[in-house]
C-alpha positions in Angstrom: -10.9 45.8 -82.6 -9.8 49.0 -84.5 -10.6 49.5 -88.1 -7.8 50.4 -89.5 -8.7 53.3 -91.6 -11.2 54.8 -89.8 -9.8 54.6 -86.0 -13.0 53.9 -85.0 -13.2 50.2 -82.7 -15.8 47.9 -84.1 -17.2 47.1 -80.9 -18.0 50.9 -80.8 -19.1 51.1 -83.7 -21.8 48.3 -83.4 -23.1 50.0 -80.1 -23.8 53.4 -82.6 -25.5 51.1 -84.9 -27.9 49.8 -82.4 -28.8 53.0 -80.6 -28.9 54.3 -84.0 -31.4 51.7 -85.1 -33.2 52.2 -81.5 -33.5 55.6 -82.0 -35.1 55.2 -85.6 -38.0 53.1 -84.5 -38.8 55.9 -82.3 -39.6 58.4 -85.9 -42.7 56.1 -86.3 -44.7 56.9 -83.1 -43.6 60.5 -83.2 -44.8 60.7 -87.1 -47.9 59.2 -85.9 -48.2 61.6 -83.1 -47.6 64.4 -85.7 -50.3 63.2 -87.9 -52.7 63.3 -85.2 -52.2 67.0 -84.1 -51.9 68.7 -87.8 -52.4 68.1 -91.8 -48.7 67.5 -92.4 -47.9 64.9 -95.7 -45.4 62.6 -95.0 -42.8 64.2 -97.9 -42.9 67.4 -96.0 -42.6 66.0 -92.9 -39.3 64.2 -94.3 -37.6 67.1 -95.6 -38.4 69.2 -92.3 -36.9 66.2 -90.5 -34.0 66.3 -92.7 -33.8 70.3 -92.9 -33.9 70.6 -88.8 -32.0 68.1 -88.4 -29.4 69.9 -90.5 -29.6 72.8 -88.4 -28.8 70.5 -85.6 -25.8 69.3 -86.6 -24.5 72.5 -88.0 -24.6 73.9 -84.6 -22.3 71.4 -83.3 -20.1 71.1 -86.1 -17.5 73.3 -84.7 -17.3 71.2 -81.4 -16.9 67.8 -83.9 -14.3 70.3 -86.1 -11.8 70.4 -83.0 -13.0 67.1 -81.7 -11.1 65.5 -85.1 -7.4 64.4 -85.2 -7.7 63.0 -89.0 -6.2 64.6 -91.8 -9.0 66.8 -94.3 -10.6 64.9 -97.1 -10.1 66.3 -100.8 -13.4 68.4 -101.5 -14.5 66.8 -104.8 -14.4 63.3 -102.5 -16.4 65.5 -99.8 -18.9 66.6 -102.6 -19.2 63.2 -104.4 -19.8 61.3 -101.3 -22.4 64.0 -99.9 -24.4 63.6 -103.4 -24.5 59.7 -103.3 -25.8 59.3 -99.6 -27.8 62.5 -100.3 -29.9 61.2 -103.2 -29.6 57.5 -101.6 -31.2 58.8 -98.6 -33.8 60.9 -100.1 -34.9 57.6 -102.5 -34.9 55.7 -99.0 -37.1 57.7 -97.4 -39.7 59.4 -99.8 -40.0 55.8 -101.5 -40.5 54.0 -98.2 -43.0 56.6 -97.3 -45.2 56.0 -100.9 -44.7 52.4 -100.1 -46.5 52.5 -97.0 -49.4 55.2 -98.6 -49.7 52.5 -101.8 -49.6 49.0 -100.0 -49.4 49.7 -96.4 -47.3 50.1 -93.6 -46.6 46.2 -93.2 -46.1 45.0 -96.6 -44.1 48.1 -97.1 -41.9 47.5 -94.0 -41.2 43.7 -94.5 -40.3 44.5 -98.7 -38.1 47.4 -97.9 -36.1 46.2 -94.7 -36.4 42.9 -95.6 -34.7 43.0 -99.5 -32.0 45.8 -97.6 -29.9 42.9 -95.6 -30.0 40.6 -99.3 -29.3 43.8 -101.2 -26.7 44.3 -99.5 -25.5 41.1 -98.6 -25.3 40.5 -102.4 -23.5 44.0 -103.2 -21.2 43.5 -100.4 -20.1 40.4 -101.6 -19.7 41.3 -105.2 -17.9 44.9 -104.7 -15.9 44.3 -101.1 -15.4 40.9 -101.0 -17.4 40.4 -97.3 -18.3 37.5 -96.7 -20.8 36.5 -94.1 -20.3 32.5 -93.7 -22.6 29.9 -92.5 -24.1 31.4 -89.3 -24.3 35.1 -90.9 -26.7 33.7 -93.5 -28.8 32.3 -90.8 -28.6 35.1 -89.0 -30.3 36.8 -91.5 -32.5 34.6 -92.4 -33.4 34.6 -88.6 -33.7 38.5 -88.3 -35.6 38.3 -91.5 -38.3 35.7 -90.5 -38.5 37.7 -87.1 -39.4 41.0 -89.5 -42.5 39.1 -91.7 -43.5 37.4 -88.2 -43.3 40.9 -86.8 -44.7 42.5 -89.6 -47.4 40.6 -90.7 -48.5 38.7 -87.7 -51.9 40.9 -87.5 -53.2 38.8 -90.8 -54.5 42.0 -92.2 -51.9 43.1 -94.8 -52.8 43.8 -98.7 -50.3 43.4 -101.3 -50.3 46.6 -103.9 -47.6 45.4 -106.7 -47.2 49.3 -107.5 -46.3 49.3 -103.3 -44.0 46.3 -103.9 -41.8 47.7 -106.7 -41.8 51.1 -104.3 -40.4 49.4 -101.4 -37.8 47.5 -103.3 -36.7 51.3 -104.8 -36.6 52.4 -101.2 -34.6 49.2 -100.3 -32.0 49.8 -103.5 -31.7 53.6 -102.2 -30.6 52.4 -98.3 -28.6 49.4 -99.8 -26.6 51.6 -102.1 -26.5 54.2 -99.2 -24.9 51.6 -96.6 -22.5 49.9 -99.4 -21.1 53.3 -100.4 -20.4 54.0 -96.6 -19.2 51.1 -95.8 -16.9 51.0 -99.1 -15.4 55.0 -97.8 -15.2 54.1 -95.1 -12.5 50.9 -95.9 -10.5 53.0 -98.5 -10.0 56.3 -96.5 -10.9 58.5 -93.0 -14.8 59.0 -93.0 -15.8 62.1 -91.5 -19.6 60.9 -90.1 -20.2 64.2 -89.2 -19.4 65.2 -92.6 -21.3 62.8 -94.3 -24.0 63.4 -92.4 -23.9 67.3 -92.7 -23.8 66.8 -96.7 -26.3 64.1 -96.7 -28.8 66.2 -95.1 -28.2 69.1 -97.5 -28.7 67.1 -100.5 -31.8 65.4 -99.3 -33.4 68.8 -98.0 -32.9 70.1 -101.9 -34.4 67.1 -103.1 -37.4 66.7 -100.9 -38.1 70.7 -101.1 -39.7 71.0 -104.6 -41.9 67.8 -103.5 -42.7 69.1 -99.8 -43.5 72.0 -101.5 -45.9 70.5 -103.6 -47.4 69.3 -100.5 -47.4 72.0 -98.1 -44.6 73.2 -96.0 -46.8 74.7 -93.7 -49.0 72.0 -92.1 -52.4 73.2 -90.3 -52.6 72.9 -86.3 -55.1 73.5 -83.5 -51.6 72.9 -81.2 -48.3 74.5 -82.6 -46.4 74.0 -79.4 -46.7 70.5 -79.7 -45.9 69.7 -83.3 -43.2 72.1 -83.1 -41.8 69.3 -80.2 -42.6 67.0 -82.2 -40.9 68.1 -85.0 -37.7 69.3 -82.7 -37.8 65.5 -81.8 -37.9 63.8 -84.6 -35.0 66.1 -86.4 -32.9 65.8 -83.0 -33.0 61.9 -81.8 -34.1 59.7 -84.5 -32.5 61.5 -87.3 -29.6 63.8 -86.1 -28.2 62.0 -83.8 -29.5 58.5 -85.4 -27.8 59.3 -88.5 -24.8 60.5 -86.7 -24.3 57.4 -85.7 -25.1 55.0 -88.3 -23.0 57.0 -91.2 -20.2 56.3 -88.3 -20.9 52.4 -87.3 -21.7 52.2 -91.0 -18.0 52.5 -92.0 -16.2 49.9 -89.9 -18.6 47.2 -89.9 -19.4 44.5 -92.5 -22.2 45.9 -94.7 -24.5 42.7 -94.3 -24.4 43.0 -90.3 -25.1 46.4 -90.5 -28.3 46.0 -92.5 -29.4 43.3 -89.9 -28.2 45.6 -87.1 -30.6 48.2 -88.2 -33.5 46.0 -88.7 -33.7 47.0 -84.6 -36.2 50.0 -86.0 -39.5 47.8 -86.2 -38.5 46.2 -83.2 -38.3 49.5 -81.3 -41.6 50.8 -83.1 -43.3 47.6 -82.0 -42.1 48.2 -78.3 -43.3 51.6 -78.3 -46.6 51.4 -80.0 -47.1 48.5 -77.0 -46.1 50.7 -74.2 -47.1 54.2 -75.3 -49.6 54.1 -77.9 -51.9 51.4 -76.1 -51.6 48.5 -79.0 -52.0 44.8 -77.8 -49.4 43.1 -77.1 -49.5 39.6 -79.7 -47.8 36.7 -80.1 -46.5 37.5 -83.4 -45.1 40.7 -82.0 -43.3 39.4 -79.0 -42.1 35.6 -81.4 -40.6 38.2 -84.6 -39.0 41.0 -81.6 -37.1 37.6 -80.3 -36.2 36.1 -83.6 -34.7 39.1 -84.3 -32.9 40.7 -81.4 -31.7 36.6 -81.0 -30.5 37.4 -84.9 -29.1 40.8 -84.6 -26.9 39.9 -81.1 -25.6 36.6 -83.0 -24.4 38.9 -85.9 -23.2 41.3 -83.3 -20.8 38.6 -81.3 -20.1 37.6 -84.9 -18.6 40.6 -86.3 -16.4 41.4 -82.6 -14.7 37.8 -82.6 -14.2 38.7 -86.2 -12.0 41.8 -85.4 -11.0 40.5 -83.0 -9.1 37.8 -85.1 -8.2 40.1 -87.3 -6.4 42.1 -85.2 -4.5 39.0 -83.7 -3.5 37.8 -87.0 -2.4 41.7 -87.8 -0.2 41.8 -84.6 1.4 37.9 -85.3 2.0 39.2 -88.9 3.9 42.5 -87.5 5.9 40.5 -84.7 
């Protein structure tokens, strides 16, 4: 179940996607927890998230360096691919994060991850030729019934049209992020560590004017404790997260990807139920079943798929 370019087995890279996706919901409670303890704005908190988390991985780069077998990539494709998921990242986030300020957090949540998986469904379609058949369309469908469920099964939401139109920029910046990946990705050896390292660069450049604006230095009765806080949310959900999507990203169908990562709310939900003492509902636990039922459907999906693919390649080659 090998992609072909990339070396990297599907099945692996599906298991990166969902810790990856795991491991984002996790940024919520920890942003909340940062919140709590100082005066930090959510831009700044994204481009210290991003700028850490850079740090991060530049420490281990050496170790990933002598860890890879593949031959270098051209510098201007290094530089041009670094840009795109740089600026597609920053759009993702700092539009997701006005979203939530203009409309709310679940209005902005169900708009943004829930136009991502047609986004990209749509795009994939168009500029790869994936297809995702009969039972990846209700699959989606599924995971995205499961995310309004989910979502919006407090009754409480407001709709900001201003917070719409946000959301769906947030959605076009991850769509574009996870097409470009995934199109790398099929046409030559992706570096994730790479695009990662040169994601995280771009984004910190383009978040620092606005962070700036903001306030870098947030106010705090208890530095040791944002400081963890901030150490955490650069290390797990985005470092390591990130690692790992731009690297399941590139050998897996963009559609199932997108549905893969909609694991973040479910993750949120599960820790703001265990750790931050929210009621457990029956819209929370219906929408986390619809869509862990959607995203392991997708999931078996796409490893029969390769693995049919790589039976046909073999009878082909005999």
């Amino acid at each position: 179940m090998s992609n072909a370019v990339s070396g990297l087995p599907v099945g692996r890279g599906l298991f990166y996607l969902i810790v990856a996706g795991a491991a984002w919901g996790t940024a919520g409670a920890a942003a909340s927890l940062v919140y709590r303890t100082s005066d930090m704005g959510p831009v700044s908190l994204s481009f210290w998230r991003c700028a850490l988390g850079l740090l991060m991985l530049l420490a281990v780069r050496p170790l990933s360096r002598r860890a890879r077998s593949t031959a270098p990539e051209p510098l201007g494709r290094r530089a041009l691919r670094a840009v795109a998921t740089g600026v597609g990242l920053a759009v993702f986030q700092t539009a997701y994060f006005a979203a939530v300020s203009a409309t709310g957090l679940a209005v902005a949540t169900v708009v943004t991850l829930g136009a991502g998986p047609v986004l990209i469904a749509l795009g994939a379609r168009l500029t790869l030729g994936e297809r995702l058949g009969r039972g990846g369309l209700a699959a989606v469908a599924g995971a995205l019934a499961g995310l309004a469920v989910l979502a919006l099964g407090g009754g409480d939401a407001t709709v900001d049209t201003w917070g719409v139109l946000l959301a769906l920029l947030s959605a076009a910046g991850y769509s574009t992020m996870t097409l470009l990946t995934r199109w790398w990705g099929r046409d030559g050896a992706v570096d994730s560590s790479g695009t990662t390292v040169g994601a995280f660069a771009v984004t910190s450049v383009v978040l620092l004017p606005f962070a700036a604006a903001e306030g870098l230095v947030p106010h705090t009765d208890a530095p040791g404790v944002l400081l963890c806080l901030l150490l955490y949310v650069a290390s797990v959900p985005t470092a390591l997260a990130y690692g790992l999507y731009f690297a399941g990203a590139a050998v897996v169908r963009s559609a199932t990807v997108s549905v893969i990562m909609l694991l973040e709310p479910v993750s949120a939900a599960v820790l703001a139920v265990t750790l931050l003492g929210e009621r457990l509902t029956v819209g929370t636990l219906a929408g986390t079943l619809l869509m862990l039922g959607s995203v392991a459907g997708l999931a078996v999906g796409e490893a029969r798929g390769a693995r049919a693919r790589r039976g046909e390649a073999a009878a082909v080659t005999v």
